[in-house]
C-alpha positions as CSV (number, residue, x, y, z in Angstrom):
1,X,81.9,154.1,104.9
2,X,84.5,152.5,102.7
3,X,83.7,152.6,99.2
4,X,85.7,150.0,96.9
5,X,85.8,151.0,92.9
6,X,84.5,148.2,90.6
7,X,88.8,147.9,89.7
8,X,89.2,146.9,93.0
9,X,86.1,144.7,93.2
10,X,87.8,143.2,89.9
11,X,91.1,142.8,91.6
12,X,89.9,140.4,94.0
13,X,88.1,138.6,91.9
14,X,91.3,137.8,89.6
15,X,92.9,137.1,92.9
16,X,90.2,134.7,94.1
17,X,90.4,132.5,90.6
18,X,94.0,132.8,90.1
19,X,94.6,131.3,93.9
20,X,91.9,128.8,93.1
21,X,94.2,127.8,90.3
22,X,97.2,127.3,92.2
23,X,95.5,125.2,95.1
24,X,94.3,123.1,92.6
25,X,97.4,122.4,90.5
26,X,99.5,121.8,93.8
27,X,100.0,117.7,94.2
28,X,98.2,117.6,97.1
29,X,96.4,114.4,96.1
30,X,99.8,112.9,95.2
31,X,101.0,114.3,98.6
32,X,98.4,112.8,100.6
33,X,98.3,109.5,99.5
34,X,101.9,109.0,99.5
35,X,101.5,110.1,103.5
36,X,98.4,107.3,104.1
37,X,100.8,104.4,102.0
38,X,103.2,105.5,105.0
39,X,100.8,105.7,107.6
40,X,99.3,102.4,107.0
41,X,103.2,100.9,106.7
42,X,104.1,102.4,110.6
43,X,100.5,101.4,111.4
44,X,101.0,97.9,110.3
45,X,104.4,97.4,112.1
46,X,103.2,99.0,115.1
47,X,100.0,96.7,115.4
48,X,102.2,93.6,114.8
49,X,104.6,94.6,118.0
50,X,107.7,95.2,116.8
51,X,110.4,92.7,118.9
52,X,113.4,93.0,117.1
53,X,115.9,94.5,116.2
54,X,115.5,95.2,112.8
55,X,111.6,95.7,113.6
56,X,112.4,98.7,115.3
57,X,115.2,100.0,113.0
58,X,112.1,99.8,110.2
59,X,110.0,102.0,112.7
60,X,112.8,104.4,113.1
61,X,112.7,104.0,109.4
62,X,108.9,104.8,109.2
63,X,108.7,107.0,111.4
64,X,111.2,109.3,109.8
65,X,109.2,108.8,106.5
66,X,106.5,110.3,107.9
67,X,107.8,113.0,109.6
68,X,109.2,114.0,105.6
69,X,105.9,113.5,104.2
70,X,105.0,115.8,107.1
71,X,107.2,118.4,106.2
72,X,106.6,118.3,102.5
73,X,102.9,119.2,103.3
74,X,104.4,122.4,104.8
75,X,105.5,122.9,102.2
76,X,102.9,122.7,100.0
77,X,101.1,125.0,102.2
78,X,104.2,127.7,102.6
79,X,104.2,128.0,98.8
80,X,100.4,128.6,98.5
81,X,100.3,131.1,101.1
82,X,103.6,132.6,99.0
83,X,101.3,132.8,96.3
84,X,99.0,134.6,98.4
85,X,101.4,137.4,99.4
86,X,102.8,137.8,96.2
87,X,99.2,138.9,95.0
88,X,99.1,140.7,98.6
89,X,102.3,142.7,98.1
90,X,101.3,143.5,94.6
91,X,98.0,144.6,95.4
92,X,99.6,147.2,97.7
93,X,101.6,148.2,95.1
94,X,98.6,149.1,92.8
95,X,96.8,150.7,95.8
96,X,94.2,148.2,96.6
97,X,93.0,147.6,100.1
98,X,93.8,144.2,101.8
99,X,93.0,140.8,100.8
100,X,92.3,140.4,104.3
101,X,90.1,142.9,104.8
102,X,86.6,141.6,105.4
103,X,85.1,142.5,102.0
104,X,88.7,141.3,100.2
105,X,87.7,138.1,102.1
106,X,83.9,137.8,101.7
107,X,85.1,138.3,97.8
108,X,87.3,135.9,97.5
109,X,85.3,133.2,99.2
110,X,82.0,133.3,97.0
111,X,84.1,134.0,94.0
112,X,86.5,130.7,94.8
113,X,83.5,128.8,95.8
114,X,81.6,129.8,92.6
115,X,84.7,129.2,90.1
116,X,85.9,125.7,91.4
117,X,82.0,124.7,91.5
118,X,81.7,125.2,87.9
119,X,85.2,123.9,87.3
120,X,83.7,120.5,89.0
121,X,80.8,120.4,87.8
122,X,82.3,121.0,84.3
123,X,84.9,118.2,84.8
124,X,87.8,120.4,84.7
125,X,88.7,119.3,88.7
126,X,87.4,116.0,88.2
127,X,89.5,112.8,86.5
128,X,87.5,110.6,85.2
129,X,87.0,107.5,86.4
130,X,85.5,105.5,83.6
131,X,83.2,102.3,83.1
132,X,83.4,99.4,85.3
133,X,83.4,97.7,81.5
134,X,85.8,99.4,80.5
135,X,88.3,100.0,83.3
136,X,87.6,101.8,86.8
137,X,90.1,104.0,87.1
138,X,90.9,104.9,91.0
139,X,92.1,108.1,92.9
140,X,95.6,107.9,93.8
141,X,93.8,108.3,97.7
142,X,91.5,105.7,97.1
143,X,94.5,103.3,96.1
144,X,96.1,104.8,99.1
145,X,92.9,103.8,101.1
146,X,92.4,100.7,99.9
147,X,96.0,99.8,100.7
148,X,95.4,101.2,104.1
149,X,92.5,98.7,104.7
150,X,93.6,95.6,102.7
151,X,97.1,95.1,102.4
152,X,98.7,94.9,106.3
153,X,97.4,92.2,107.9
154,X,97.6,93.3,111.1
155,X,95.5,96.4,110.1
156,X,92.9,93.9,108.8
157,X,92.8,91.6,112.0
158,X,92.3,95.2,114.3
159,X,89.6,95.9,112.3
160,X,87.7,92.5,112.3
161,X,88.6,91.7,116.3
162,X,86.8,95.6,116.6
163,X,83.8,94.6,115.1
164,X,83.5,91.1,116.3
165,X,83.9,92.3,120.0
166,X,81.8,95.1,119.7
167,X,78.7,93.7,117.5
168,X,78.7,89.8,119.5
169,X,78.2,91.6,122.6
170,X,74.4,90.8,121.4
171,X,75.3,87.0,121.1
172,X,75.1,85.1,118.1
173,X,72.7,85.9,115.5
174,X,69.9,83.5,115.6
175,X,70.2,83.1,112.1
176,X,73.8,82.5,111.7
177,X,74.2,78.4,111.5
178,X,71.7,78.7,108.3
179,X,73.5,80.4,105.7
180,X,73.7,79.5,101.9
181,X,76.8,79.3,99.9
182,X,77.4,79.7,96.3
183,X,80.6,78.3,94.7
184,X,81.7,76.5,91.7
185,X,84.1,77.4,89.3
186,X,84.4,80.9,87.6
187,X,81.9,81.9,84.6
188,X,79.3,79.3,85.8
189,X,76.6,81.4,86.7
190,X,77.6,81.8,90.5
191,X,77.0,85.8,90.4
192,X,73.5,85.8,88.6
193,X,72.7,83.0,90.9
194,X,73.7,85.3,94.2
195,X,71.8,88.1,92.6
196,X,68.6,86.9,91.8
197,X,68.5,85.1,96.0
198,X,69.4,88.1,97.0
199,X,67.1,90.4,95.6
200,X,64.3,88.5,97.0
201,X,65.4,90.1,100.4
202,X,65.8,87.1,102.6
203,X,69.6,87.5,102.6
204,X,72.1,89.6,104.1
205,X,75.4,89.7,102.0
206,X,78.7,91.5,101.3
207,X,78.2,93.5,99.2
208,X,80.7,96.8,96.9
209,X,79.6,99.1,100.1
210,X,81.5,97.0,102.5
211,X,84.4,98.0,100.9
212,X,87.5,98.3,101.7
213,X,86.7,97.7,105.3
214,X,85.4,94.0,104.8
215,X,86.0,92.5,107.5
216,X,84.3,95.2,109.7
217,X,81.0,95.8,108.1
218,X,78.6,97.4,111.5
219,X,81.9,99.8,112.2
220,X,82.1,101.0,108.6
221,X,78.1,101.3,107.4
222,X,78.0,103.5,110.5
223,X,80.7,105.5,109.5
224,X,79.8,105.8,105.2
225,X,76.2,105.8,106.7
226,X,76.2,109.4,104.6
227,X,77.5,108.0,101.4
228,X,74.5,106.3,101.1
229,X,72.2,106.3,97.7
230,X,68.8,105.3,97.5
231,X,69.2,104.5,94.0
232,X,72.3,103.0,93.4
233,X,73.8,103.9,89.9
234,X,74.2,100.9,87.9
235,X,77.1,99.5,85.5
236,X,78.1,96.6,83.6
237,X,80.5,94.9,85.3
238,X,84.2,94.5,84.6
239,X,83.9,90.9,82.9
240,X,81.8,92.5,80.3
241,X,79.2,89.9,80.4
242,X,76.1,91.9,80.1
243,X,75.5,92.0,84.3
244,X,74.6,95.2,85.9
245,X,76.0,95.6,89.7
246,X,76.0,98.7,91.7
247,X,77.1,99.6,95.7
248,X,74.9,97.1,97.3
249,X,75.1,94.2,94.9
250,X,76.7,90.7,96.7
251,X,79.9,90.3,95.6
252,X,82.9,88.0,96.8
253,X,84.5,89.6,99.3
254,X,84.6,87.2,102.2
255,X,87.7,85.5,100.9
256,X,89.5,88.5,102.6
257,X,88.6,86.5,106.0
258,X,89.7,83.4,105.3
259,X,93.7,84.9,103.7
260,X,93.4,86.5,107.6
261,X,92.8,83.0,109.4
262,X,94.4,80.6,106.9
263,X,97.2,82.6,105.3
264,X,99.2,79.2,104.7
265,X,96.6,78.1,102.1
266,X,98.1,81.1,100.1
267,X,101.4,80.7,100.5
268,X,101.8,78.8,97.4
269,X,102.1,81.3,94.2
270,X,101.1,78.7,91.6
271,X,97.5,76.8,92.6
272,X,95.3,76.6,95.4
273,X,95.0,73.6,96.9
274,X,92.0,71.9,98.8
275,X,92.7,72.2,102.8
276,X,90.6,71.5,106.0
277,X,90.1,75.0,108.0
278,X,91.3,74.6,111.5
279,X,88.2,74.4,114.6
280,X,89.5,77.7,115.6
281,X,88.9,79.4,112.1
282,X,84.9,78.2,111.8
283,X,84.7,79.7,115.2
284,X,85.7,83.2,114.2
285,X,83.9,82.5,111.1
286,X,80.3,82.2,112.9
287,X,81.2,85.2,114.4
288,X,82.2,87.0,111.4
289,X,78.6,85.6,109.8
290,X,76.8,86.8,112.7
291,X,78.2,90.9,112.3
292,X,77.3,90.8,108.9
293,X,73.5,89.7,109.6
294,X,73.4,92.1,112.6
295,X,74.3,94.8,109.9
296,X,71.0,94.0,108.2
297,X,69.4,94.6,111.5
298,X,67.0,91.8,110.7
299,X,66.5,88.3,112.6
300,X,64.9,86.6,109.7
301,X,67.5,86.7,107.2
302,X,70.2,84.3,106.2
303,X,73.6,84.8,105.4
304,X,74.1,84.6,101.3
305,X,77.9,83.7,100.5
306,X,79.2,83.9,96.6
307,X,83.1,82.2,96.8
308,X,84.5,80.2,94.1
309,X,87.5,79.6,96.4
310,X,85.1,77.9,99.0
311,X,85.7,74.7,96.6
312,X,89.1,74.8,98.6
313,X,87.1,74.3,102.0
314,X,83.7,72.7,100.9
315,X,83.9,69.6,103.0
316,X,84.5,71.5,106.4
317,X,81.8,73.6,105.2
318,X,79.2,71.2,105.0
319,X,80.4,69.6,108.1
320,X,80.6,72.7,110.0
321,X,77.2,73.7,108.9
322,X,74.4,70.6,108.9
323,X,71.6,73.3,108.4
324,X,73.3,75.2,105.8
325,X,72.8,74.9,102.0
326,X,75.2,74.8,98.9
327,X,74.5,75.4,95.5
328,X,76.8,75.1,92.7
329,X,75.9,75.1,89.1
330,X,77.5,73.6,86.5
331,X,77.8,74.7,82.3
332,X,78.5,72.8,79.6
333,X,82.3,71.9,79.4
334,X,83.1,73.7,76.2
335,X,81.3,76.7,77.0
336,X,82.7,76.9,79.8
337,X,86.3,76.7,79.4
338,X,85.6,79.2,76.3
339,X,83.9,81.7,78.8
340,X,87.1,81.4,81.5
341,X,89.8,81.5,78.4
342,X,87.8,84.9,76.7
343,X,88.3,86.5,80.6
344,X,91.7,85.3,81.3
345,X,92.9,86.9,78.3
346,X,90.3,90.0,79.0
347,X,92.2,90.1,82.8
348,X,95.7,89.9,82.1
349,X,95.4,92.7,79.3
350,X,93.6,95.0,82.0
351,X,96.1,94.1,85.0
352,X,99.4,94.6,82.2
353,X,97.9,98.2,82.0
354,X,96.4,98.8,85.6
355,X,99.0,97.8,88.2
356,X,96.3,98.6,90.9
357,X,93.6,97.0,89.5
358,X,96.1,93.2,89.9
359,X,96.8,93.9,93.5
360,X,92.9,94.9,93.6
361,X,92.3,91.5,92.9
362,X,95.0,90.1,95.0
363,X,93.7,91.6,97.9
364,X,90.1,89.9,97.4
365,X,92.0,86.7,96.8
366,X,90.9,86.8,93.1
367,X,93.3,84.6,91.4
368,X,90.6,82.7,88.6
369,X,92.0,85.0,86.3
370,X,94.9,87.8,84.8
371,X,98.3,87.7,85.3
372,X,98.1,86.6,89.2
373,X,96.0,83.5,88.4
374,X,96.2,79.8,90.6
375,X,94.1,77.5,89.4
376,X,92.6,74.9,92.2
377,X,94.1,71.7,93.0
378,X,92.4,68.9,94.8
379,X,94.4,66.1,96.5
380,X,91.6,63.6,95.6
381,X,91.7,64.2,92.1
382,X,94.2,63.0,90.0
383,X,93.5,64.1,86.2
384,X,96.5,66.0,85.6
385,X,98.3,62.8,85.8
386,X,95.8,60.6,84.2
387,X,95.8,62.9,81.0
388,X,99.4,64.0,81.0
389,X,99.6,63.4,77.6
390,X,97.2,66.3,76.4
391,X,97.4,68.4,79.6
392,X,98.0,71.9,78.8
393,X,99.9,74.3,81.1
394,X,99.1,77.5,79.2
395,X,96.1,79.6,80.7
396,X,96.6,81.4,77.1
397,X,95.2,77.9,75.5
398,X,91.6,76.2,75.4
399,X,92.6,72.8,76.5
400,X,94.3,74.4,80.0
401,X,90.9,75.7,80.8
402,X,88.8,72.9,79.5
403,X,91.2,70.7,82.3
404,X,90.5,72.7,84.9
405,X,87.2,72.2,84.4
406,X,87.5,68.9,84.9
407,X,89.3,69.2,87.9
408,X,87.0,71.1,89.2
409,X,83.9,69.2,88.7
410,X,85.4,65.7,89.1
411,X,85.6,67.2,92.8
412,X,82.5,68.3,93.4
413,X,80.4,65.3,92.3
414,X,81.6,63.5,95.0
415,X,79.6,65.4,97.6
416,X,76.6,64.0,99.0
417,X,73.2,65.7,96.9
418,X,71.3,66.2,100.2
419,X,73.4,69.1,101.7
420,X,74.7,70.0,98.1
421,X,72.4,70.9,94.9
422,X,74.1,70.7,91.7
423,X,72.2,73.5,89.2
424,X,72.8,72.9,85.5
425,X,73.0,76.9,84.5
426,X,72.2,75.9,80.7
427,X,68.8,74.7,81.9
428,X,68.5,77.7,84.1
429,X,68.5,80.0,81.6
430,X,66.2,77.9,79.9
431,X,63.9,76.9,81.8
432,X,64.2,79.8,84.6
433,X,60.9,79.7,86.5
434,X,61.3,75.7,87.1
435,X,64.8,75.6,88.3
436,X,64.5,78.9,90.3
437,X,60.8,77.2,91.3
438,X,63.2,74.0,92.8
439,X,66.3,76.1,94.0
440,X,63.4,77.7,96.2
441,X,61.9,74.8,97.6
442,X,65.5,73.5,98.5
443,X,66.1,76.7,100.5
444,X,62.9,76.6,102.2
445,X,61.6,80.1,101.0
446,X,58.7,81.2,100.5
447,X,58.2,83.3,97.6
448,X,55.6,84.3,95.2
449,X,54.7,83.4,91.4
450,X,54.7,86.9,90.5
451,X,58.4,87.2,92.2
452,X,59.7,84.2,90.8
453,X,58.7,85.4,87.5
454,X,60.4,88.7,87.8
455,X,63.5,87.1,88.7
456,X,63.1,85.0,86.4
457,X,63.2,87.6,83.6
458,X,66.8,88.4,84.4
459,X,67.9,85.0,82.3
460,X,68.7,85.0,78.9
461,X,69.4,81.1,77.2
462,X,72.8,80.8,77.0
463,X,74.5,79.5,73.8
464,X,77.5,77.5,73.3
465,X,79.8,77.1,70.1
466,X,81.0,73.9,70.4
467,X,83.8,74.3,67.2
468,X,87.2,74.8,68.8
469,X,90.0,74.1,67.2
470,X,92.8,71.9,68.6
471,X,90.6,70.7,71.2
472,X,92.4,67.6,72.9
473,X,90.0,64.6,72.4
474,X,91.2,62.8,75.7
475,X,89.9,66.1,77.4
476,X,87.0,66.3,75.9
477,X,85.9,62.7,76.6
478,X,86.2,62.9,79.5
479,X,84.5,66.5,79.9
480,X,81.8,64.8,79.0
481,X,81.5,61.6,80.9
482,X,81.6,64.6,84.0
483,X,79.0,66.9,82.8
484,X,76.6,63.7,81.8
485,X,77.2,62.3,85.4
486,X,76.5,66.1,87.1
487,X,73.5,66.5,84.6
488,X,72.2,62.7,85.6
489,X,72.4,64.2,89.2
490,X,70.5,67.0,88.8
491,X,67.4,65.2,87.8
């Protein structure tokens, strides 16, 4: 039998760590991702079926890319397995048995698993990746990923037509002309609002877990089906308002459909304007609200949307969908534009020193706020023009806010209060149990007094400072005028 002298023993153990080292300093991450942005760019151009000439001089282009990223891999590889038989080489040089021998191997194994394990769990082989309050900071894979699922089109139409054509093989979801839509502008209490519904579970949602692969949500729960918690860990939200969200809170990620359908409503880099979705568009949205409830595996519940940009769209909405329900609520004009100024400024800070975190948002169709904001524009309204005088067209400034609020809600009091309820948010932090009581009874649910008074616990009153300087007076007039009229309709 082979004895091995505690030296020896030792020798392999320095080996072990020292090669644990060197795997883990090589840019493999750095390597990888660079080799999915490139996969997801041939990908992309394959998918879209190249035609032309230049098409396929790109591929050739892509293709080589690859093939480099390929080879740099190798690389990597050759010069660990260098390392290796430089320790090999000087092993036999000190007298030592093999590396590969099968203790040298049964050493190194437990001794590499043991040292990166408390490496990890030290944090030593782990960046951190922050507060969602504070910044999430994102793998240079994940970015990778994420590009790979959000920002080629044609990879995003694959995956949707996949899931569609698989899941609707089981019809349409009985449930799937019924939904409920939450939209209004930004900072009016459209996220609390989507929480509290959903968390009576009677809805099926979008929600962080869908992620990156929106747009096929039954294809990718079954494949992250082992990534899931039971007690979802969570955080205060980017905004730093005070809300908690974790991996299965509703969030707004549908808009990622519509950019796919109606790219043209996009095309313009400075607003977004109201439109009227083609037939063909509603179609494939049906479909795409019937995948999403088969994912809840559930034939009761309804289909929960939270999309300020469905402002864009609401009229073909509520024609589209007689049984379906909108709620939008409303704050008070000063508070409001205060709120949306504080996060502009909070967004464009954060997307100056994030680059990822502004095509993050880009990709979701995100623009209320940071440096890619658009604010809406509605043909029917005309208040930029009637109030040229004080009009501001400085997102940096109160009075630019404070006129796209107006804007906003000089559009949406126009809709007809029987498919549309209007919810003053000041009141519903309030007075929560009554208005959640009434949002209830306009969505037909049926829910208890001891439910409705644990959601209604979530509400804090809000309060507004109403002293802001160089406020225009024409604005604020007729800010006003609009939130007495909305408030008049409410009761």
């Amino acid at each position: 039998m082979i004895q091995f002298s505690l030296i020896e023993i030792g020798w392999w153990v320095v080996c072990s760590i020292s090669l644990t080292e060197i795997l883990q300093s090589l840019p493999w991450q750095a390597w990888f991702a660079r080799t999915l942005s490139c996969f997801s760019d041939l990908l992309s151009l394959i998918l879209d079926e190249p035609r032309t000439e230049t098409d396929y001089c790109r591929l050739r282009k892509l293709a080589l890319r690859l093939l480099l990223q390929n080879l740099k891999g190798i690389l990597l590889l050759a010069s660990f397995l260098a390392s290796w038989t430089g320790f090999e080489f000087l092993g036999t040089i000190l007298g030592f048995s093999s590396l590969w021998s099968g203790t040298g191997i049964g050493i190194l194994g437990v001794t590499s698993l043991l040292y990166f394990g408390i490496c990890f769990c030290s944090g030593r082989y782990r960046n951190s990746q922050g507060s969602l309050k504070e910044g999430y900071h994102y793998s240079e894979i994940t970015q990778s990923f994420y590009e790979l699922a959000l920002e080629h089109s044609s990879i995003v139409r694959f995956t949707f037509e996949f899931d569609r054509k698989k899941v609707l093989k089981l019809g349409p979801h009985p449930m799937s002309e019924q939904p409920v839509w939450v939209c209004g502008l930004a900072r009016s209490g459209t996220t609390i609002l989507t929480d509290l519904l959903y968390n009576t579970g009677q809805f099926a949602a979008l929600t962080y877990r869908d992620m990156p692969f929106v747009l096929a949500p039954n294809t990718w729960r079954s494949i992250n089906r082992l990534n899931r918690k039971t007690e979802p860990e969570l955080q205060e939200r980017a905004h730093g308002d005070g809300l908690l969200v974790g991996i299965d809170s509703p969030e707004a990620l549908e808009e990622v459909f519509w950019h796919l359908h109606d790219p043209i409503a996009y095309k313009d880099s400075a607003k977004l304007s109201s439109y009227t979705p083609p037939t063909e568009t509603i179609k494939y949205l049906k479909d795409y609200i019937s995948c999403i409830l088969y994912n809840e595996k559930s034939e009761s519940r309804r289909y929960l949307s939270k999309n300020n940009n469905h402002l864009m769209r609401l009229p073909t909405l509520i024609k589209a969908f007689p049984n379906g329900r909108f709620l939008i609520p409303f704050r008070n004009p000063i508070a409001h534009s205060q709120s949306l100024l504080r996060q502009h400024l909070r967004w464009v800070e954060r997307h100056r020193s994030d680059s990822f975190s502004r095509r993050y948002m880009s990709w979701l169709c995100h623009y209320e706020f940071g440096e890619d904001h658009r604010p809406f524009s509605f043909r029917e309204t005309n208040s930029w023009n009637q109030i040229a005088v004080t009009k501001s067209s400085d997102p940096t400034q109160f009075n630019y806010w404070l006129n796209c609020w107006i804007e906003a809600y000089r559009w949406i009091q126009q809709f007809d209060l029987h498919r549309v309820m209007l919810i003053d948010y000041d009141l519903l932090s309030h007075q929560p149990h009554e208005v959640l009581s009434k949002v209830c009874k306009y969505l037909d649910l049926e829910i208890s007094t001891a439910e409705l008074n644990r959601l209604s616990q979530r509400l804090r009153p809000t309060h507004c400072n109403s002293e802001q300087k160089s406020i225009s007076p024409n604005l604020l007039s007729e800010a006003t005028n609009i939130h007495q009229m909305l408030l008049q309709k409410t009761q």
